[in-house]
N, C-alpha and C positions, 0 to 999 in steps of 0.2 A: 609612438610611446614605447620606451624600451621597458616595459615594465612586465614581467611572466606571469604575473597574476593578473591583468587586467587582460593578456592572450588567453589565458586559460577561460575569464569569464567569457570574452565575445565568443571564441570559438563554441565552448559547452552550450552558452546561452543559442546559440544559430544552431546547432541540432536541436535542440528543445522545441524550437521555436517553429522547424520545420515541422519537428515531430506532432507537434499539437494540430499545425494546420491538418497534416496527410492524416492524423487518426481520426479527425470530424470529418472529412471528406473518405475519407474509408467507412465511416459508420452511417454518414447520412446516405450516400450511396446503398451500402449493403439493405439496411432498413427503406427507402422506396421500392428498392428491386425486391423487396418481399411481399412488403405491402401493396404497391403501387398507390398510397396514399401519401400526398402531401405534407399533409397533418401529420406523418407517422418522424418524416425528416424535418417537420420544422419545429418538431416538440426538444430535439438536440441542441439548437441554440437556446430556447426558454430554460431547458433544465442549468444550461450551462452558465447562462447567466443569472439564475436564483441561485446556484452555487456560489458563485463567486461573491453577491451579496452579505450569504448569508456566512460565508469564510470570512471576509472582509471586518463582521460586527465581529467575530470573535478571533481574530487574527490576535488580537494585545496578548491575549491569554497565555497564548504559544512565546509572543517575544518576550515574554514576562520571564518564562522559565526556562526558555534554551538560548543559546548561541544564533547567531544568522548562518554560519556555514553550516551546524547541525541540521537547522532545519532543512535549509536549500537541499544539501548533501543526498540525509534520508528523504526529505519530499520528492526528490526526484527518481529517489532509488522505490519510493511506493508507489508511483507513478507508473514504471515500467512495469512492476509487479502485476499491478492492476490491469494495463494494457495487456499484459499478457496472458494473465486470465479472463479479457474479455476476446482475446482473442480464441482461446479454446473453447470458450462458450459459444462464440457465433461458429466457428467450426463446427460443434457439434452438437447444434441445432437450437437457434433459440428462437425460431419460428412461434413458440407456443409460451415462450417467455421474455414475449420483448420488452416489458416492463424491469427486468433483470439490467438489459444493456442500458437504458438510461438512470440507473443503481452507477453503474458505474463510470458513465458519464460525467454524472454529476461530482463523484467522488474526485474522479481527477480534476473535475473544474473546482472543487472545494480545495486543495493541494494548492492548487495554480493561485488559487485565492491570498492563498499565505505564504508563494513565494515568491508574485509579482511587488508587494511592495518592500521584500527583501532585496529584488533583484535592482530595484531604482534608488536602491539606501548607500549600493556598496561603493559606488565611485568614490565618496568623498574617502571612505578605507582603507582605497588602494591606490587610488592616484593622488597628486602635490594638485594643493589648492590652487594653482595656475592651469594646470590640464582638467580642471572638471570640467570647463563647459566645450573642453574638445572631445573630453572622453565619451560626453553626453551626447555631443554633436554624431561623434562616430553608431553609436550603440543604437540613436535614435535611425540613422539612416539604414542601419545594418536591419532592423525590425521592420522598417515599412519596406526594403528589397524584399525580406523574406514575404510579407504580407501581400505584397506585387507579383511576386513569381512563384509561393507554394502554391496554391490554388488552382493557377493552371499547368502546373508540372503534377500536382498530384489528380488532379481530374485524367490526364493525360495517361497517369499509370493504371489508372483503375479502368479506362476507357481500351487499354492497350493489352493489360495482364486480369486485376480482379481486387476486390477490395481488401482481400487477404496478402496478397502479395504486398500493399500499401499499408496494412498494419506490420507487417513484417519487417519493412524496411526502417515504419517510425519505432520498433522496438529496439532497431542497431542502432538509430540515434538517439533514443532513450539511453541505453546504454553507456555511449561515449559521452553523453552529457554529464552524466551521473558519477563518470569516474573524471572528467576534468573538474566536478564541482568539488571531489574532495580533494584534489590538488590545490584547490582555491587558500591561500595564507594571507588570513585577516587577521589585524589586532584587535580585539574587541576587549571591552573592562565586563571585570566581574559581574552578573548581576545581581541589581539589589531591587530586593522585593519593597517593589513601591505601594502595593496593593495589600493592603491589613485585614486581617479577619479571617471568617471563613464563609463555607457553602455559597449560598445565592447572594449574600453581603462582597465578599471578596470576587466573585464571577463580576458582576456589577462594574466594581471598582475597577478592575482589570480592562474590561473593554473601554469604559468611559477615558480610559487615560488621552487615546489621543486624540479624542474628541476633547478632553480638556485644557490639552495641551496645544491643538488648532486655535482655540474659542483664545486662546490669551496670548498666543505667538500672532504680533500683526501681518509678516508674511505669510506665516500658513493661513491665516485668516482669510486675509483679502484672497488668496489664490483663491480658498475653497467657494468661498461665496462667485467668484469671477467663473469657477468651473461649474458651477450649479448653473446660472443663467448662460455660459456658453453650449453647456448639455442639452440647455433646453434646446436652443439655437440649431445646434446640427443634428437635431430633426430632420430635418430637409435634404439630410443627405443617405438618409435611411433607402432600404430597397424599394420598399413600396413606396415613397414619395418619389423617389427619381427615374421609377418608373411610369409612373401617369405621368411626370413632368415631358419626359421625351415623348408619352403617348399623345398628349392633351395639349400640350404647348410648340412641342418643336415639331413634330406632327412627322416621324422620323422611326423606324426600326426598332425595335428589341434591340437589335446589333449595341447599337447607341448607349443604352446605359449599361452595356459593359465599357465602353469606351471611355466614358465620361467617368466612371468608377477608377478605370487604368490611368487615366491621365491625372487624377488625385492623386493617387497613390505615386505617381509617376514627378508630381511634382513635391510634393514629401521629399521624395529620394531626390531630387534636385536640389532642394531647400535645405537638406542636411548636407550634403557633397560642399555645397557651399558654406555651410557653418564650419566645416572641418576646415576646408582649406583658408578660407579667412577669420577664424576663432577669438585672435586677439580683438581684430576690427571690430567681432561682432560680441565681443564681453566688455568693450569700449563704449559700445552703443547699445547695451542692453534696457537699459532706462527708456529709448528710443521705439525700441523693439514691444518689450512688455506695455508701455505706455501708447501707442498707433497702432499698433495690431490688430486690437479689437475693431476699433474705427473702419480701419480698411478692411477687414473680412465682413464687415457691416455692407460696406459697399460695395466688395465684389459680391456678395451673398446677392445682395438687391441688383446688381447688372445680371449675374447670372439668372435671378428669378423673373428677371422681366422682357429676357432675348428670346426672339423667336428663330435663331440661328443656331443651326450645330458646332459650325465652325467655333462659334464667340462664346459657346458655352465650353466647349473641348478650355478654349484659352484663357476664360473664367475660372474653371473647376481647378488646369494646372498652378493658376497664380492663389489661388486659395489655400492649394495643398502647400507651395511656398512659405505664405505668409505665415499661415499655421503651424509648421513646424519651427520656425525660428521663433515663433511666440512659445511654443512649448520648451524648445532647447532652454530658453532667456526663463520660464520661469523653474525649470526643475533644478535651475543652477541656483538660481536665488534661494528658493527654498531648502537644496543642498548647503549653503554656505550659512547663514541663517537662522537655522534650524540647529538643537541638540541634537549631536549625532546617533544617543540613545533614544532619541523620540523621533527620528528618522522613520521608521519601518509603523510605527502606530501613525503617522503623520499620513502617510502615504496607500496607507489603509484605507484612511477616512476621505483619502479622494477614489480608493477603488470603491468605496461605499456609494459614494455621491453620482459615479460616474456609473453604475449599477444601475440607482436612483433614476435619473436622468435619464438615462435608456429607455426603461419604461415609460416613464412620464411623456417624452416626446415624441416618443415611437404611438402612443396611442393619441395624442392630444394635435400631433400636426397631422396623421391619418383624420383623425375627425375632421378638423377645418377645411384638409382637402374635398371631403366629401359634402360639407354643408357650402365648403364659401367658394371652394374653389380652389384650385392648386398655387396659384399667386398670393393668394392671404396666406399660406405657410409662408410662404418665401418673407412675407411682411412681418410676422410674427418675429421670425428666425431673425431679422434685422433688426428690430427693436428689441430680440432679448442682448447681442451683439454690445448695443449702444449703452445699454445698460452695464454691460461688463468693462465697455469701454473709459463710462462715466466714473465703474470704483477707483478702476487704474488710475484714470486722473486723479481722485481724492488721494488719493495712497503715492502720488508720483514721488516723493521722496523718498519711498525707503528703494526703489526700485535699481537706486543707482549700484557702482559696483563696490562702492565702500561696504565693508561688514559689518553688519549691528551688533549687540550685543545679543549671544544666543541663551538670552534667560527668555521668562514671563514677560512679554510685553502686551501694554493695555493700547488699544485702538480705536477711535470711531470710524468705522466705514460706509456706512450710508446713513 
């Protein structure tokens, strides 16, 4: 795609992207090696994900009153700031104020909160309504490589130099992110204050937009409700489930559930390489896609949760990551095309709400059945939430195709 601004997003966005990995893997590291407590590194993901929750309910407020490249632009220019004030504070010494570093934690994951469904709004912006679901295809693969390979390149540097050297590096990609976001040239329309009144009346009004605007648009709808019981669902692919799963089941290494995590991820990135180079094929057969997806990740979910093979499970896991991505590609496009461009970014919220939601919800409720029933009833649960998601798509299989609806108010029944 010959387009300077969609270069300028993927490029700024893959430093960002890195940068976020290496700066939790620089703090979760620094914070055990002080502590030596567990608890002390696993409190960095929980804060970071109440962040992002709780950015997400009040995300509309911000898109009510700025620009998207404003926000992107400075979110990321406060971002660095903050990084780099957490980095002078662990330098010098926050041994006796570790409650400081997860202040700022959180802050940056509150930021991320309100520019991740900026960052899923802008393709329809910047590219021709025939390259979105390439643009998407590319940007989706571009995020799970980075999610594949930061992790163990930044474990690597902090393993090789120190966790300061690895905030250091994410503050130069901070940087260069920050200055391609304001190169970034979007048309966007004036805004108009949709939210009337004031104080806790108009607060209100402001968040509930795209919660209101999901509940009456039948695409956003179906997606959200499909993404709630798919949340519930990948569960099961949590750390602590798919660790007893290789302990309890496959009866196999530690080794293994990194393996079985890399081969996910591994097949993502396979599964988008493929939506790029076949795009038209696969915006042809999106109807296809969004509508069997469910189905079949239903199925691989239940072969995977019922092999007692490493091998079958490696080849389970990569056809999963597959499937799942081109079910994602097929719906971000529909709801990109779809959807009012202006209620884009509150749309998109309301799935980083959901998928916050779900996090917890499954992270503690397939951890339970693991422990009461057994680690095979997760996997059973995770397929009947699957089939369920699969059942909306069927009811909904009309609008799925690649004709465009009208992008007003529309009324639906979904279950």
């Amino acid at each position: 795609m010959k387009n300077k601004t969609f270069h300028f997003l993927w490029i700024g966005q893959s430093f960002a992207n890195f940068g976020d990995v290496f700066y939790i893997v620089s703090v979760v590291s620094y914070l055990y090696h002080l502590t030596s407590k567990a608890m002390a590194a696993a409190l960095v993901p929980f804060f970071v994900t109440l962040s992002l929750f709780i950015s997400g309910i009040v995300a509309p407020i911000f898109f009510e009153k700025y620009k998207l490249k404003t926000l992107l632009s400075y979110g990321q220019v406060c971002k660095t700031f903050l990084l780099l004030f957490l980095s002078l504070f662990l330098q010098w010494g926050a041994e006796h104020h570790i409650a400081i570093v997860y202040v700022f934690v959180s802050l940056i994951a509150f930021l991320d909160g309100i520019n991740n469904p900026i960052k899923n709004s802008l393709v329809p912006f910047i590219v021709s309504k025939e390259e979105i679901l390439k643009a998407n295809s590319f940007l989706n693969t571009l995020d799970q490589f980075i999610k594949l390979s930061a992790w163990p390149i930044g474990s690597l540097i902090v393993s090789l130099g120190s966790p300061f050297l690895l905030i250091n590096i994410t503050l130069l990609f901070y940087v260069a992110s920050s200055i391609l976001m304001f190169l970034l040239h979007i048309q966007e329309r004036a805004k108009e204050k949709v939210a009337q009144g004031k104080g806790l009346k108009k607060f209100l009004l402001s968040i509930s937009l795209g919660w209101e605007y999901t509940w009456r648009n039948v695409h956003a709808k179906s997606i959200s409700v499909m993404s709630f019981f798919e949340g519930i669902g990948n569960g099961v692919w949590i750390s602590a489930i798919l660790y007893i799963y290789v302990k309890e089941q496959l009866h196999l290494g530690e080794e293994w559930w990194g393996y079985i995590n890399s081969v996910f991820f591994g097949g993502m990135v396979i599964g988008g390489l493929l939506s790029v180079k076949f795009s038209q094929s696969v915006e042809k057969n999106q109807q296809f896609f969004v509508l069997f997806g469910p189905f079949c990740i239903a199925v691989v979910t239940l072969l995977f949760g019922t092999t007692t093979h490493g091998a079958l499970a490696l080849m389970y896991s990569a056809l999963y990551g597959i499937i799942e991505q081109w079910k994602l590609i097929c719906l971000q496009t529909i709801l990109q095309k779809n959807a009012r461009m202006d209620a884009l970014p509150h749309v998109f919220a309301v799935q980083g709400v959901i998928s916050s939601v779900t996090f917890g919800i499954s992270t503690l409720l397939m951890s339970f059945i693991a422990d009461v029933c057994g680690i095979r009833f997760s996997f059973y649960l995770s397929v009947f939430c699957f089939f369920i998601s699969g059942w909306i798509s069927y009811r909904q299989r009309k609008i799925w195709s690649d004709k465009e609806s009208q992008k007003g108010e529309i009324t639906g029944t979904i279950l």
